[in-house]
C-alpha positions as CSV (number, residue, x, y, z in Angstrom):
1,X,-4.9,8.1,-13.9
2,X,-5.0,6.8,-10.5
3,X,-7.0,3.4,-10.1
4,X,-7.1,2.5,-6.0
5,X,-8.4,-0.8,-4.5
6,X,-8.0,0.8,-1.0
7,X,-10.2,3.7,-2.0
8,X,-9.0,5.4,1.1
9,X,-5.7,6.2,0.8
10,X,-4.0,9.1,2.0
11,X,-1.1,11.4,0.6
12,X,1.1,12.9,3.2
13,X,1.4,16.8,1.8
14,X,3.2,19.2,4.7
15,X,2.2,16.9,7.3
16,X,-1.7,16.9,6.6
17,X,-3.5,13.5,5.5
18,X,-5.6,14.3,2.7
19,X,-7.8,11.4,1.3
20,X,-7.0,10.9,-2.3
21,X,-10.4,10.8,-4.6
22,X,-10.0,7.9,-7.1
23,X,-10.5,8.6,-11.0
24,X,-12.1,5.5,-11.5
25,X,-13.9,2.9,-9.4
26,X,-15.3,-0.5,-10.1
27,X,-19.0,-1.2,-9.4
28,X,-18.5,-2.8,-5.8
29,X,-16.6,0.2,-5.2
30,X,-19.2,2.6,-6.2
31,X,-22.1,1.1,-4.4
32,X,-19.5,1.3,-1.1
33,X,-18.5,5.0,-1.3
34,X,-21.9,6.7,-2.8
35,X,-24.7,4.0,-1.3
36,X,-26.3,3.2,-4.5
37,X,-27.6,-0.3,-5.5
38,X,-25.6,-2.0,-8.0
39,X,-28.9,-2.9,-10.0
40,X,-29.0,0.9,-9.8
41,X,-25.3,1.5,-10.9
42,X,-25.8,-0.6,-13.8
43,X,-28.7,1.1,-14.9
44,X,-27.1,4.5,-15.3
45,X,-24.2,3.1,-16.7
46,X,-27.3,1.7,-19.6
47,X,-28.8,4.4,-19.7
48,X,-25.6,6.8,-20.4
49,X,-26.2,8.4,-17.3
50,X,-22.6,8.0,-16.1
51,X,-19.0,7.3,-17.4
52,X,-17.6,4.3,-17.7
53,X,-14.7,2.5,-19.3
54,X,-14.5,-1.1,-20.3
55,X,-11.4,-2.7,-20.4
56,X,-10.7,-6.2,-22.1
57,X,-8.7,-7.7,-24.4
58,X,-9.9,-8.0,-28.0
59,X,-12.6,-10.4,-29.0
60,X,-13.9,-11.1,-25.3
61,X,-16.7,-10.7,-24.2
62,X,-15.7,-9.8,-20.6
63,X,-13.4,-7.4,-19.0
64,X,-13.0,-4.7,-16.3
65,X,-15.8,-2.3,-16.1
66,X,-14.9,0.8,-14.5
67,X,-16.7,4.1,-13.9
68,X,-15.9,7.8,-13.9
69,X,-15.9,8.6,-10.1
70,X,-16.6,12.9,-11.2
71,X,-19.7,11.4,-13.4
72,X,-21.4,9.4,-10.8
73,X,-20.7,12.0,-8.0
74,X,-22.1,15.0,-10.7
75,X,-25.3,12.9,-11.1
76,X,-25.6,12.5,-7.5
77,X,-25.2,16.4,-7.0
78,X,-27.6,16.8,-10.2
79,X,-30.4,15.5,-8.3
80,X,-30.3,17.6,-4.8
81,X,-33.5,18.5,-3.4
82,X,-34.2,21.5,-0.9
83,X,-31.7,24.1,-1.0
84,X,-28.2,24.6,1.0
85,X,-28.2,27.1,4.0
């Protein structure tokens, strides 16, 4: 699992930078890499749109929320309009 507060860290592989895609992103995170609201980000995550963890110890009410960076980007590409030339 690869959780990254930098989100845009790179991985030197035979001399190339390659930008590693995080598994999981916080909120702030998310509305900074894929431009969504976070009224908006915590909608999906109501409405089971997207994936999300929570992590907290037990018997609290709060912890680290953290969302599925695949699920949001899939609901992204799920709503596409026009078509690719």
């Amino acid at each position: 699992m690869l959780i990254l507060g930098n989100v845009m860290k790179t991985l030197n592989t035979n001399k190339q930078d390659t930008p590693l895609k995080p598994e999981w992103v916080r909120p702030a995170q998310a509305t900074q890499i894929f431009g969504i609201g976070r009224t908006r980000i915590y909608e999906l995550i109501a409405e089971g749109k997207i994936k999300t963890a929570s992590i907290k110890p037990r018997g609290t009410a709060r912890g680290t929320r953290l969302i599925s960076y695949d699920s949001l980007a899939a609901f992204i590409d799920s709503h596409i309009e026009g078509e690719v030339a």
